[in-house]
OpenMM code with the backbone's topology and positions (N, CA, C; nanometers):
from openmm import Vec3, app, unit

residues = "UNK UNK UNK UNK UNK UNK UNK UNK UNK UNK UNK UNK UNK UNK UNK UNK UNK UNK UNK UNK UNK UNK UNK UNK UNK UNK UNK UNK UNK UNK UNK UNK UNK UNK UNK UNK UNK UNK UNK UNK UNK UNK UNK UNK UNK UNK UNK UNK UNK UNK UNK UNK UNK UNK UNK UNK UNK UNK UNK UNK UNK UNK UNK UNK UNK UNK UNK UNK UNK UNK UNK UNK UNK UNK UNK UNK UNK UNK UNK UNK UNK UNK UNK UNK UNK UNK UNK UNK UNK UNK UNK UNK UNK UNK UNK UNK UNK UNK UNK UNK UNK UNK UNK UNK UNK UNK UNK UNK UNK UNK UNK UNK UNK UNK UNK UNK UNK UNK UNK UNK UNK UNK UNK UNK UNK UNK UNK UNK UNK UNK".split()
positions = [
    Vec3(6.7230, 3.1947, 10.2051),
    Vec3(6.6202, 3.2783, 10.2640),
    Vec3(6.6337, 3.4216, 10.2116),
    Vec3(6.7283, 3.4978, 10.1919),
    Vec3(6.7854, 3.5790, 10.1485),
    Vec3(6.7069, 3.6228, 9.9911),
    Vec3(6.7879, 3.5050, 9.9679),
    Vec3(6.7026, 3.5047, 9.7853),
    Vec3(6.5729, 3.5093, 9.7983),
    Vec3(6.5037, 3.4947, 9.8335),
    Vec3(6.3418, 3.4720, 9.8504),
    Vec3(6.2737, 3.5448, 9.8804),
    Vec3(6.3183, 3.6551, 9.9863),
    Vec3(6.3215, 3.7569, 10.0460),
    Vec3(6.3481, 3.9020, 9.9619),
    Vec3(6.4287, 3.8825, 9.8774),
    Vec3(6.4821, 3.9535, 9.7720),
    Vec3(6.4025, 3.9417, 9.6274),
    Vec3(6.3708, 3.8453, 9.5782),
    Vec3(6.2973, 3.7744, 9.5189),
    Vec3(6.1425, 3.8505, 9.5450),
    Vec3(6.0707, 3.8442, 9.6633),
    Vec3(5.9339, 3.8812, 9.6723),
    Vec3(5.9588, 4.0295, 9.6680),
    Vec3(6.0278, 4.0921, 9.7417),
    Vec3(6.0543, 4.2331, 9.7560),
    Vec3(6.0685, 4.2965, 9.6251),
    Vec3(6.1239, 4.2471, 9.5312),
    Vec3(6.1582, 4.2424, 9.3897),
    Vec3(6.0005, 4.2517, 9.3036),
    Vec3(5.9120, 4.1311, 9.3229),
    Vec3(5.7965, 4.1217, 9.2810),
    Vec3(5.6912, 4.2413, 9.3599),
    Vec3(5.6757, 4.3006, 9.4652),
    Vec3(5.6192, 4.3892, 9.5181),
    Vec3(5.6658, 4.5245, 9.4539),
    Vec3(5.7828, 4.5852, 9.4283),
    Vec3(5.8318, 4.6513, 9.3785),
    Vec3(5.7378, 4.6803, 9.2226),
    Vec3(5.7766, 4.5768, 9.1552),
    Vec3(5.7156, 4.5870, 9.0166),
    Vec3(5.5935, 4.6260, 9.0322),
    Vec3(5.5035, 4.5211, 9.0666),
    Vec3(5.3571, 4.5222, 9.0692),
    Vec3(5.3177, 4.6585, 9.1057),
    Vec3(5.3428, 4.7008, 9.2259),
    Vec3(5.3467, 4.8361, 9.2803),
    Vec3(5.3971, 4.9288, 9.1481),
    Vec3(5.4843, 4.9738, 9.0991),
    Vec3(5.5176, 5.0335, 8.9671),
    Vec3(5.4434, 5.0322, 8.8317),
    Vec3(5.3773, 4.8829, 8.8093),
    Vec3(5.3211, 4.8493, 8.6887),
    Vec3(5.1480, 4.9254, 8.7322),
    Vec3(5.1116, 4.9373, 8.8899),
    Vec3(5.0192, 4.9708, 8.8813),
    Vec3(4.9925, 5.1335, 8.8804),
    Vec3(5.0868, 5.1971, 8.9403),
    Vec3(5.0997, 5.3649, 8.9063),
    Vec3(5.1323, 5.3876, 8.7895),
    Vec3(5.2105, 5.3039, 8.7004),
    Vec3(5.1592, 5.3288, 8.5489),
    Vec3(5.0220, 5.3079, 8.4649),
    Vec3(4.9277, 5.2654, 8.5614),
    Vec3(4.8047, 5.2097, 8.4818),
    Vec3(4.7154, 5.3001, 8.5077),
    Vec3(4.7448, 5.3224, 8.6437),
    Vec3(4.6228, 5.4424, 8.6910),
    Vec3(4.6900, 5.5846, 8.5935),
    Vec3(4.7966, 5.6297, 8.6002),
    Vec3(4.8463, 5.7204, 8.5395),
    Vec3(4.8053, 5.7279, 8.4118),
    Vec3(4.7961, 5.5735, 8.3394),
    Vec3(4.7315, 5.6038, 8.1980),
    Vec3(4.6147, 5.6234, 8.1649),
    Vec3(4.5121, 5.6079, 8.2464),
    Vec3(4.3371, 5.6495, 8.2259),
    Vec3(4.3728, 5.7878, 8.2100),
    Vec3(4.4129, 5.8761, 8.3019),
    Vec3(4.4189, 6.0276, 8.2927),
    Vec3(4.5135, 6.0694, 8.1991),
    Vec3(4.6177, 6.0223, 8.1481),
    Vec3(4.7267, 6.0841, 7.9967),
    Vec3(4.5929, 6.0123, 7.9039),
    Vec3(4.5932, 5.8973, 7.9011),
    Vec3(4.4861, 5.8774, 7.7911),
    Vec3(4.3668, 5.9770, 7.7395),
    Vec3(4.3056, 5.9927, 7.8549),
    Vec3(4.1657, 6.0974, 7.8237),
    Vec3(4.1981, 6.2284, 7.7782),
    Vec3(4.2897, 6.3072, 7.8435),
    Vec3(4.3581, 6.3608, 7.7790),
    Vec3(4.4503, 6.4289, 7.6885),
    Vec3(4.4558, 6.2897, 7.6093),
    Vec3(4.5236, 6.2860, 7.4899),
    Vec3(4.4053, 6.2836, 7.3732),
    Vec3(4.2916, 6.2188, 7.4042),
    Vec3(4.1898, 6.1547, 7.3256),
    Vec3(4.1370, 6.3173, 7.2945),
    Vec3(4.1044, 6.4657, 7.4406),
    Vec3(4.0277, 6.5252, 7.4077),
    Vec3(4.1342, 6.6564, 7.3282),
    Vec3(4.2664, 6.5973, 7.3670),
    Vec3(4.3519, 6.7258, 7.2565),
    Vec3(4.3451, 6.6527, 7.1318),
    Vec3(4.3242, 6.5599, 7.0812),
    Vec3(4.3280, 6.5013, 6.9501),
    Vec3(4.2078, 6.5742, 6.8773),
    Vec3(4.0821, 6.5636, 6.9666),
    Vec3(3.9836, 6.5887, 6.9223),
    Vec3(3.9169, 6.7227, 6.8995),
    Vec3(3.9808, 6.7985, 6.9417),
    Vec3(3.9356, 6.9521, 6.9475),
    Vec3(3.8898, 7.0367, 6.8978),
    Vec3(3.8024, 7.0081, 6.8289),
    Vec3(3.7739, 7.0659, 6.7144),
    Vec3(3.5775, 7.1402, 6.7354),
    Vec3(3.5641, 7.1694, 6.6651),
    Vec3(3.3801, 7.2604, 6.7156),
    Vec3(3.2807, 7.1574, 6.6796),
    Vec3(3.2298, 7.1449, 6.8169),
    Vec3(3.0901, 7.0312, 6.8563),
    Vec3(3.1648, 6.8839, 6.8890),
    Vec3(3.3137, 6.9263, 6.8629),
    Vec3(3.3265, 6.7337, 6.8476),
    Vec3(3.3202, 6.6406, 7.0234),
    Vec3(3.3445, 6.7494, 7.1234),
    Vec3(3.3442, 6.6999, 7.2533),
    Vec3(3.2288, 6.7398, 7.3561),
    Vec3(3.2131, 6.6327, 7.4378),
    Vec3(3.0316, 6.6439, 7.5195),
    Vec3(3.0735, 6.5813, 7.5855),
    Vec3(3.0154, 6.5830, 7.7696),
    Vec3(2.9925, 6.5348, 7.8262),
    Vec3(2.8529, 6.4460, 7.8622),
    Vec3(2.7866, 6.3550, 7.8732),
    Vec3(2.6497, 6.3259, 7.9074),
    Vec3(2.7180, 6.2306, 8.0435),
    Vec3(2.6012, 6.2578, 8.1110),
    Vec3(2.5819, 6.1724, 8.2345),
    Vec3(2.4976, 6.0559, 8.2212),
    Vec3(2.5742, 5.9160, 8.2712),
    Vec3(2.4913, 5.7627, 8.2925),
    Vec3(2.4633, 5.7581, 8.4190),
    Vec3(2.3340, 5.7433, 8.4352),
    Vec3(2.3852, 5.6692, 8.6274),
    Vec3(2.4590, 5.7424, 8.6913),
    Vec3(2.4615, 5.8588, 8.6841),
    Vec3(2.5337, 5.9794, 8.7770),
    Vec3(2.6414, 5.9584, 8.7577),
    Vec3(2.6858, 5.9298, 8.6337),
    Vec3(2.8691, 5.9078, 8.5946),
    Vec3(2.8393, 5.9960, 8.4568),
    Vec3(2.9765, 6.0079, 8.4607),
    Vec3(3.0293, 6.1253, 8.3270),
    Vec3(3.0899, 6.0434, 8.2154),
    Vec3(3.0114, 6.0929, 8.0720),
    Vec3(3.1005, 5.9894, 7.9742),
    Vec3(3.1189, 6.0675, 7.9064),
    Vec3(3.2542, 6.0647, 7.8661),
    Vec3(3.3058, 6.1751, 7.7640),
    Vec3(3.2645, 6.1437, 7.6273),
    Vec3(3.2135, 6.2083, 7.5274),
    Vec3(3.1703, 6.1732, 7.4297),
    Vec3(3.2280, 6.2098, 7.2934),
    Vec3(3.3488, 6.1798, 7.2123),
    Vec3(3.3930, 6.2447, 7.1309),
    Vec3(3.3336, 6.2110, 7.0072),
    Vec3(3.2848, 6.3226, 6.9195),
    Vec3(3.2039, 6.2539, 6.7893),
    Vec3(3.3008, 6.3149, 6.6751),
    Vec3(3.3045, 6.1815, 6.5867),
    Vec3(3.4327, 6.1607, 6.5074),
    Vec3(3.4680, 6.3179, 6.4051),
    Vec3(3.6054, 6.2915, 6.5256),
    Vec3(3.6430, 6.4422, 6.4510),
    Vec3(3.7393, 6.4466, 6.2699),
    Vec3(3.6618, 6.3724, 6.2433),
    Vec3(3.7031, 6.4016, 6.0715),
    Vec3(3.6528, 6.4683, 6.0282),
    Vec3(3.4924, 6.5501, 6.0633),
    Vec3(3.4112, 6.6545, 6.0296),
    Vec3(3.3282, 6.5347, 5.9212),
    Vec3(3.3219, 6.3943, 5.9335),
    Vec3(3.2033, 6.3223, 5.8545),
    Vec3(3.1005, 6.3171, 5.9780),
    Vec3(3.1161, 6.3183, 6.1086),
    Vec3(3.0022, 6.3111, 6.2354),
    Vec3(2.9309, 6.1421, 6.2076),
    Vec3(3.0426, 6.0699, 6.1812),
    Vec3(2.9697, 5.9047, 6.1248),
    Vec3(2.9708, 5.7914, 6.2575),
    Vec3(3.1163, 5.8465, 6.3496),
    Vec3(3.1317, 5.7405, 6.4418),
    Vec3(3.1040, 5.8826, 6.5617),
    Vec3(3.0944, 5.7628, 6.6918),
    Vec3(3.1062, 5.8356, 6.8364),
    Vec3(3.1907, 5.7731, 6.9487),
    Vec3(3.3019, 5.7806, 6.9778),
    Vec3(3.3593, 5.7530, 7.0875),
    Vec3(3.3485, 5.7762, 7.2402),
    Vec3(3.2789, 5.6683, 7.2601),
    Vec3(3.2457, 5.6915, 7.4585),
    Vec3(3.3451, 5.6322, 7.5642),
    Vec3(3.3873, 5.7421, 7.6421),
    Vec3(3.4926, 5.6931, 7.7641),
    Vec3(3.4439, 5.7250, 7.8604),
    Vec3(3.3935, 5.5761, 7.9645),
    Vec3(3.3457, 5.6174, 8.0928),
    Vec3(3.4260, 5.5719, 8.2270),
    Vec3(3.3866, 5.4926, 8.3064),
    Vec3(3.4706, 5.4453, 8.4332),
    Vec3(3.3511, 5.3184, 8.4224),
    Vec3(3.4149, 5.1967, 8.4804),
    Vec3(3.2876, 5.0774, 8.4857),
    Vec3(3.3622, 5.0240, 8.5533),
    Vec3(3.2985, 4.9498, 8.6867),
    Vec3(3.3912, 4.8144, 8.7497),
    Vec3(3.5513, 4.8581, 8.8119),
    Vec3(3.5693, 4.9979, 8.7858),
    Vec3(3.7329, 5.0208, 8.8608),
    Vec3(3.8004, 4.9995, 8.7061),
    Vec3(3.7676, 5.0421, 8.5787),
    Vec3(3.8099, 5.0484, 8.4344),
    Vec3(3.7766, 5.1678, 8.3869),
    Vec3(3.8721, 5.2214, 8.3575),
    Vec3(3.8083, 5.3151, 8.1911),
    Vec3(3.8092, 5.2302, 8.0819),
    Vec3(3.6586, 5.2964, 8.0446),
    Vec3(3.6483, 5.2055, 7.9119),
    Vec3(3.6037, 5.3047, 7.8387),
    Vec3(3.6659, 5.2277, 7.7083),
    Vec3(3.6405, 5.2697, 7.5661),
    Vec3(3.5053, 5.1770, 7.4949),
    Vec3(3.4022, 5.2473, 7.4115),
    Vec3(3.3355, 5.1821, 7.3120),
    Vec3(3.3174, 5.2889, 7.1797),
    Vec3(3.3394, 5.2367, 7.0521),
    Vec3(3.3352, 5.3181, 6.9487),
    Vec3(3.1479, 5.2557, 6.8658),
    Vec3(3.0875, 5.3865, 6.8440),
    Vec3(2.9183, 5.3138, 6.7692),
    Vec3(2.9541, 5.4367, 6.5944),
    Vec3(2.8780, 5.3626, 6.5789),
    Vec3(2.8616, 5.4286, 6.4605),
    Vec3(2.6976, 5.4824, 6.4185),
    Vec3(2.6843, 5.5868, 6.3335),
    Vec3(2.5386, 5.7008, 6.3556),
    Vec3(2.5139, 5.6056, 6.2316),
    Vec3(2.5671, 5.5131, 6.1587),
    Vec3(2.4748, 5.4987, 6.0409),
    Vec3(2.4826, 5.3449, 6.0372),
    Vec3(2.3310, 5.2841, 6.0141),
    Vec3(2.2838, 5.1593, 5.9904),
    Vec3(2.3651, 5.0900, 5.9501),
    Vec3(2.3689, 4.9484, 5.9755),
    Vec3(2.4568, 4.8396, 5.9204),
    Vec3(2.5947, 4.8636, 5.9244),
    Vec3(2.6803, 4.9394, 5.9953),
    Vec3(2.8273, 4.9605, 6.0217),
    Vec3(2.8052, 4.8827, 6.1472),
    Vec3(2.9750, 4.9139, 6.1927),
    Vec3(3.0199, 4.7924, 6.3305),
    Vec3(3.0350, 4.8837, 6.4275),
    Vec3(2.9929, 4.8327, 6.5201),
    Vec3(3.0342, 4.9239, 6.6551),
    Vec3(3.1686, 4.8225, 6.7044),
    Vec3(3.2089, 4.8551, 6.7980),
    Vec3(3.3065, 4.7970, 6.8810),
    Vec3(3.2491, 4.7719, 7.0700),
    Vec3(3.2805, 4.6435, 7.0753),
    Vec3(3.2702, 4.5929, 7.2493),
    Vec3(3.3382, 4.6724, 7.3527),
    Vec3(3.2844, 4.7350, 7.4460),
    Vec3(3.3684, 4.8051, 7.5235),
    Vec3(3.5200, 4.7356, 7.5712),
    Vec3(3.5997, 4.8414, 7.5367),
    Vec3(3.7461, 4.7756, 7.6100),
    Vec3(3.8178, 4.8374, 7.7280),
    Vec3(3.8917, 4.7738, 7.7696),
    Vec3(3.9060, 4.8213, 7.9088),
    Vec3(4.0205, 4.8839, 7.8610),
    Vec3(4.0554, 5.0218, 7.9210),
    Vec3(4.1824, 5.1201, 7.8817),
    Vec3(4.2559, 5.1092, 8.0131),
    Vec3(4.2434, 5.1519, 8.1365),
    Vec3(4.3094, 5.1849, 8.2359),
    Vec3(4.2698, 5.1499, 8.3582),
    Vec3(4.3696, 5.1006, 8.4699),
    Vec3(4.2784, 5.0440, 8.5811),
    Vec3(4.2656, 5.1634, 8.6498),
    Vec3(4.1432, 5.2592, 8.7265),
    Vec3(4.0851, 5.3311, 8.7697),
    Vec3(4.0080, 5.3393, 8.8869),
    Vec3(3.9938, 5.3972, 8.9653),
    Vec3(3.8954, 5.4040, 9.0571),
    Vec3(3.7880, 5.5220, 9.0689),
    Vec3(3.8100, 5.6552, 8.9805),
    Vec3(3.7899, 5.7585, 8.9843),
    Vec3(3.8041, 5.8275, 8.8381),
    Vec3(3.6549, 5.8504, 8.7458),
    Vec3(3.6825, 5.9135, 8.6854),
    Vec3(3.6041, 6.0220, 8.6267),
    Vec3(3.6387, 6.1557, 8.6576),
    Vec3(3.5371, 6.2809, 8.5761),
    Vec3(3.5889, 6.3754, 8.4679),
    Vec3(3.4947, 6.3788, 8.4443),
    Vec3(3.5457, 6.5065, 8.3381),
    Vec3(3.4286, 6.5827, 8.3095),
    Vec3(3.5132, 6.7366, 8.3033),
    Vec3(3.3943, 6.8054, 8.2261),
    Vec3(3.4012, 6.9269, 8.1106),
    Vec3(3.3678, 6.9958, 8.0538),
    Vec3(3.4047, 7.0784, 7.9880),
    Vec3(3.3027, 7.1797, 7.9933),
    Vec3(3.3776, 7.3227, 7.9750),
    Vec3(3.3115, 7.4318, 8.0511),
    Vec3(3.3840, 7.5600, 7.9766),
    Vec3(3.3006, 7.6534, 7.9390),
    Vec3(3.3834, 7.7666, 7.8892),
    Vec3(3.5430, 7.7251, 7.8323),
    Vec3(3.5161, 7.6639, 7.7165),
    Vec3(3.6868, 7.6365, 7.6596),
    Vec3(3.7335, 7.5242, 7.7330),
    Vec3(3.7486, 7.4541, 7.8020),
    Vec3(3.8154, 7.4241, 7.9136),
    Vec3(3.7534, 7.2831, 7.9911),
    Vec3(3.8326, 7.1647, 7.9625),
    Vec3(3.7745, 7.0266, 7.9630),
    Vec3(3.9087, 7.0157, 8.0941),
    Vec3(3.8126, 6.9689, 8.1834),
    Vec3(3.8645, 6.8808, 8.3247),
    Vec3(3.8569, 6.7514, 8.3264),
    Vec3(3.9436, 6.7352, 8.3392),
    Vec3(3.9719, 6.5095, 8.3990),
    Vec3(4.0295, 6.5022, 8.4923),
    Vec3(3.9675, 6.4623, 8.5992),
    Vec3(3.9790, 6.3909, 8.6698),
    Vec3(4.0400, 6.2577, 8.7345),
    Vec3(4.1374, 6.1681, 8.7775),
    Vec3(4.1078, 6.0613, 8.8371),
    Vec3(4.1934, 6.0389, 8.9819),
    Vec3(4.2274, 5.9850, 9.0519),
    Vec3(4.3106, 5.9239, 9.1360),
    Vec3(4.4510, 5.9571, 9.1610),
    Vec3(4.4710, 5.9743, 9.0135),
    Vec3(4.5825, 6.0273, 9.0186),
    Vec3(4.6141, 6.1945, 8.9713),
    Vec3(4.5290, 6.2261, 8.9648),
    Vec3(4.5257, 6.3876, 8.9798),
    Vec3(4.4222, 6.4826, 8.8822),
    Vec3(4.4640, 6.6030, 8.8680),
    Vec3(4.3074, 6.6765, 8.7622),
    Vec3(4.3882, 6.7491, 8.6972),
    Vec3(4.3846, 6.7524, 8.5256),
    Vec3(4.4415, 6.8016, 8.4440),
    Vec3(4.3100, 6.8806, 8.3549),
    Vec3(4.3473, 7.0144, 8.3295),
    Vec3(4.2885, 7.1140, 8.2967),
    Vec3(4.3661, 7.1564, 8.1675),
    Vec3(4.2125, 7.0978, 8.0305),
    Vec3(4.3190, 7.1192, 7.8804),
    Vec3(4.2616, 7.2608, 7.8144),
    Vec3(4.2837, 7.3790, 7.8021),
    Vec3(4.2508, 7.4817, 7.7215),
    Vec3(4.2006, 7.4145, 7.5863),
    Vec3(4.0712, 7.4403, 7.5124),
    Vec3(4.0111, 7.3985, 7.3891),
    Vec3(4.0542, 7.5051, 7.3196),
    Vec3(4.0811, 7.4560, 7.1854),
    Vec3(4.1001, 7.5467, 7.1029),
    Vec3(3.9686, 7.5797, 7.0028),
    Vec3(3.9176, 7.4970, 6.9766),
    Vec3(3.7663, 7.4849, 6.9361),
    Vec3(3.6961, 7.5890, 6.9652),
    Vec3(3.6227, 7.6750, 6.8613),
    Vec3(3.5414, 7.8017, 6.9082),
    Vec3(3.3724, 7.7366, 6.9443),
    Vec3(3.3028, 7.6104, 6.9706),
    Vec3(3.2246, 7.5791, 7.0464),
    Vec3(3.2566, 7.4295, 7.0847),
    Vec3(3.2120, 7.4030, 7.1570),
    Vec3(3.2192, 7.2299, 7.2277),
    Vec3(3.0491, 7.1998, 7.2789),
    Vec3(3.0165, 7.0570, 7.2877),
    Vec3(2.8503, 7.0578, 7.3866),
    Vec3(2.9526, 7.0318, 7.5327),
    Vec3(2.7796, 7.0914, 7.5625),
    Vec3(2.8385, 7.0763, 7.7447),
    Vec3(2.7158, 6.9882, 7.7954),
] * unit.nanometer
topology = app.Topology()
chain = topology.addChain("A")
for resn in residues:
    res = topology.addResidue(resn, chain)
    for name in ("N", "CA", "C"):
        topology.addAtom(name, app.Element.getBySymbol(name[0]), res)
């Protein structure tokens, strides 16, 4: 009984752990995606359905692909399109389990949002869309 007891307590433990690492990663993720990207015009917010999708347009300075991160179903998701005919887009994928996600960018200064807290990244970029 002991073992079993120990055993489930054991499995609650994890699960519980594996899931504050998941929510934790929607918000390091987005955040990582918009310091990668920082660069002038490459980051936008647009609104779906009264949700916020971060919009990063491919910061190689070719402006060929667009990366969208929104919240869907209790997911952040990722989908990558491309601006020019006959290339591949990619199927949305699920990044992080979520319940909560915003962002915005404002004078220099991109906010994210989720569940697990609001991280505020200084742009270095001398313009961004808003």
């Amino acid at each position: 009984v002991l073992s079993a007891m120990a055993g489930s307590l054991f499995d609650s433990i994890t699960e519980n752990r594996t899931d504050n690492m998941n929510r934790r990663g929607a918000l390091s993720y987005t955040d990582s995606k918009i310091i990668a990207s920082d660069e002038e015009g490459a980051l936008r917010v647009d609104k779906t359905d009264g949700s916020d999708v971060l919009v990063i347009v491919d910061p190689s300075g070719e402006r060929q692909y667009q990366t969208r991160i929104w919240l869907e179903d209790g997911y952040l998701m990722e989908s990558i399109t491309s601006d020019q005919a006959g290339s591949i887009s990619s199927d949305p994928v699920k990044v992080a389990k979520t319940d909560e996600f915003h962002v915005s960018i404002d004078t220099g200064i991109a906010t994210v949002a989720t569940e697990d807290g609001v991280r505020r990244i200084y742009l270095h970029a001398k313009e961004v869309s808003s």
